[in-house]
Residue, then its C-alpha position, 0 to 999 in steps of 0.5 A: x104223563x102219569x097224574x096222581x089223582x087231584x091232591x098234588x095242589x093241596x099237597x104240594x103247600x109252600x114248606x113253613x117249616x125250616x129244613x134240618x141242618x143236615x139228613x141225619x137232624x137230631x132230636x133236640x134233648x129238652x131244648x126249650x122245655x120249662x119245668x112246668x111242660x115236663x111235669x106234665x108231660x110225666x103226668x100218668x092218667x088218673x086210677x079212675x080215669x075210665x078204662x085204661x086205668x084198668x089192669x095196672x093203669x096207664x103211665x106212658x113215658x114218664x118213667x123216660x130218663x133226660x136221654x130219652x126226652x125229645x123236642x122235635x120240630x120236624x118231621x125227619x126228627x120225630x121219625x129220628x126219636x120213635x126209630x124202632x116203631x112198635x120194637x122201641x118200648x124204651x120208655x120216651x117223651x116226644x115233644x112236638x114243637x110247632x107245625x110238623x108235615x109227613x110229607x116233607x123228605x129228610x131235607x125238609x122238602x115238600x112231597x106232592x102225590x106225583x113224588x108216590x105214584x107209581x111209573x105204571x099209575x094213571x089216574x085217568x087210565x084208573x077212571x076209563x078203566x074201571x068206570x062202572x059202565x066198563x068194569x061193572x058193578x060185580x067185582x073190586x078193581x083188579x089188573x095192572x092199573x089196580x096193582x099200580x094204585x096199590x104199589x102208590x098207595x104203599x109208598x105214600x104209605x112208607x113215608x106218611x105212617x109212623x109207629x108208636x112203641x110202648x111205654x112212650x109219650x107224645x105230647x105236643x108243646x104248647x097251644x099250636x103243635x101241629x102234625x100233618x098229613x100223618x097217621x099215627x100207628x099205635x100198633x101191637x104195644x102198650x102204655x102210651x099217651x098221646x096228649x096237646x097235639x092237633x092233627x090234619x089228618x093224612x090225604x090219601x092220594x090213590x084212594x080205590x073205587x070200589x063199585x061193591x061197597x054199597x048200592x052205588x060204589x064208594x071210593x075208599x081211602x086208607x089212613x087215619x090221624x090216629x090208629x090204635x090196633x092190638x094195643x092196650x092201655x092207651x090214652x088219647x086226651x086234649x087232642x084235636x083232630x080234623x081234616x085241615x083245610x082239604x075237606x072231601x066234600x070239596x073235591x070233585x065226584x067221580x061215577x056220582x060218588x064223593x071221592x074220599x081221601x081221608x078215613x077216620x080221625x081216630x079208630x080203635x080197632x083189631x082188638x084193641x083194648x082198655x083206651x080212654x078218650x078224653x077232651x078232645x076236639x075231633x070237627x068237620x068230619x065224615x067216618x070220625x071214629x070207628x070202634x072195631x072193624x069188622x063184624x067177624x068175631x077174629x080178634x075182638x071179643x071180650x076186648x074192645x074197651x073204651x071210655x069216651x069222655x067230654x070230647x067235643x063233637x062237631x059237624x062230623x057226619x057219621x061215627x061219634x062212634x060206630x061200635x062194634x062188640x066193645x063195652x064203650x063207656x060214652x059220657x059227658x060228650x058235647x055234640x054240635x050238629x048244625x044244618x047241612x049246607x045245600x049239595x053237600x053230605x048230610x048228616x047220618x048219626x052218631x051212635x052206631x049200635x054194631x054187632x054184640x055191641x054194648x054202649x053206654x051212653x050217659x049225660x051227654x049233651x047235643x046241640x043239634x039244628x032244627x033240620x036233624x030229626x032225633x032219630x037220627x042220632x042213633x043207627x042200627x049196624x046189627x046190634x041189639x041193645x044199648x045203655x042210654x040215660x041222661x040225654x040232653x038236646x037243645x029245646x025252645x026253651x034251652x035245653x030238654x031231657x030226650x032219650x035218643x033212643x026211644x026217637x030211633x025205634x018210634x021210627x025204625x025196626x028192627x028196635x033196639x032194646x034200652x038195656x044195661x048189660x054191664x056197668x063202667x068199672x071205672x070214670x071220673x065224676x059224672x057230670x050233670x048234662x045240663x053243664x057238660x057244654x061249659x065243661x068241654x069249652x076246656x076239650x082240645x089244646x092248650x089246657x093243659x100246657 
């Protein structure tokens, strides 16, 4: 009998949702939307709103006309109102209404990891065949087992990712819109804004052992909440995003590593340019937010422009961001990082200086717990400098100008230089650090609806 991994349980959660009236549901045009929702959800992200007002700005679907505003209350319906993925740059508002699951059919009945696996896939067969003490350290999985994983991993994959075409809004109604167990792929477009929607980001039910991956192996896993790839002119604001109630830290280990099931809440990679990330809530996270994926010069150069923005950080364990190449504009952000409970994954950094990259860290505000040293905030990934001022911890007293940087390289080496390179073209007031975590109390949703 074939098993797909441990997720069928948390999968397999009683459907809250109702089913559509039939297979082909429509989106409901305008239903149940006041005057004040739509407004908003025509806003456009302000001229000096970092850097994806640059170059012409960002309006997403606010140009959309009635036929073209959705209120989607399903999963079968949200697919209906983004039909043509990345094809579709009809310009469209999508309200999300409600709690939504991906992995529900166009019926509306409830999809487990046994509803993707592959006839050929075992997950025991998977562990006894490439258990290091059998496979080896030397080389990734391949063979017949490996191949099934990957047809599984592609059919959840068809069923839990869903694209964004330009010129659209997604905006969630409300103070509980929900999306589950998707990822968003905003991929090869331009001119969207994503805005009020929580996500539980999607679980990876055929996550690859790769014994390569470090000195121990490490099971990897494929999706993110949200995904922005060769796109531009994106913004992400007053989002939440977290794992949802299954977190990697409490599933079992497999060959003594976590086994993995989530990947990143929001990543912003393969050239991606000009995207601004503003109050959101992004918690209880390992790889939260990875800003270039890969150290090879191909597609990123010269791109890779972000403005992070009074987003609240909390308990997440690594990449608050990871930056590669960008010039990443991160100011205003609250970081709560509290102690690690006994047996579980500890804290590593925050800020990944990675190759070529140029952060610019100003007035961002950290609660962190007496057990987390300083210089830990900071991590080397190849890079060689950074841009930092403003910093602020939690002290004795109340709070204390720190340079989390100086606490790094008294510690580490090589070093990291202290150097501004470039200076943000374009962001919002600065706010003074002392109140940026009163400032961000406004970050996730139900503020601006």
């Amino acid at each position: 009998m074939r098993r797909a991994a441990t997720l069928g349980v948390a999968l397999a959660l009683p459907l809250t949702l109702a089913a559509p009236s039939s297979a082909l549901a429509q989106p409901h045009h305008h239903a149940g939307v006041s005057p004040k929702a739509e407004q908003v959800a025509r806003e456009v992200l302000a001229p000096n709103d970092g850097w994806a007002a640059y170059d012409g700005g960002t309006t997403g679907g606010a140009a959309a006309d009635p036929e073209h505003v959705y209120v989607v209350t399903t999963y079968a319906e949200l697919r209906e109102a983004l039909a043509g993925g990345r094809t579709n740059d009809t310009p469209k508002i999508v309200f999300l209404k409600g709690r939504i699951d991906a992995n529900t059919d166009e019926h509306g009945n409830q999809l487990t990891c046994d509803d993707y696996a592959d006839p050929e896939y075992d997950f025991d067969a998977y562990l006894a065949t490439y258990d290091p003490e059998v496979w080896g350290w030397d080389q990734e999985p391949s063979g017949p087992l490996e191949e099934a994983r990957e047809r599984s991993y592609r059919n959840q994959r068809d069923q839990v990712v869903i694209e964004v075409g330009s010129n659209t809004t997604l905006i969630g109604l409300g103070d509980d819109a929900t999306l589950v167990g998707a990822q968003v792929m905003v991929d090869s477009v331009d001119n969207v804004i994503i805005r009020n929607i929580i996500f539980e980001t999607a679980q990876d039910c055929f996550p690859q052992w790769d014994p390569t991956d470090g000195p121990e192996g490490n099971w990897n896993s494929e999706f993110d909440g949200v995904s922005v790839r060769r796109s531009t002119h994106v913004w992400i604001d007053h989002n939440e995003f977290s794992d949802g109630a299954v977190l990697d830290r409490d599933l079992p280990e497999y060959f003594g590593r976590e086994f993995q099931v989530h990947d990143g809440l929001l990543d912003i990679t393969h050239g991606a340019d000009l995207v601004t990330v503003s109050y959101n809530v992004l918690r209880d996270h390992d790889k939260t937010m990875l800003i270039g994926s890969t150290d090879s010069p191909t597609y990123d150069v010269g791109k890779l422009r972000v403005t992070l923005h009074h987003n609240r950080w909390e308990n997440v364990l690594q990449r608050a961001p990871r930056v590669r190449y960008g010039q990443v504009h991160v100011y205003n952000n609250h970081y709560v990082i509290p102690a690690t409970p006994e047996g579980e994954k500890t804290y590593e950094y925050s800020w990944g200086v990675g190759v070529e990259s140029a952060l610019y860290a100003e007035n961002n505000y950290f609660d962190i717990d007496p057990s987390v040293d300083f210089s830990q905030v900071v991590a080397h990934w190849k890079g060689t400098q950074m841009y930092e001022k403003g910093s602020y911890a939690n002290g004795r007293s109340r709070h204390h100008q720190v340079s989390f940087l100086d606490e790094y390289n008294a510690v580490h080496s090589p070093t990291i230089e202290n150097k501004q390179t470039w200076s943000p073209p374009l962001h919002g007031r600065i706010d003074p650090t002392q109140s940026v975590p009163a400032k961000v109390q406004k970050a996730g949703v139900g503020h601006i609806l």
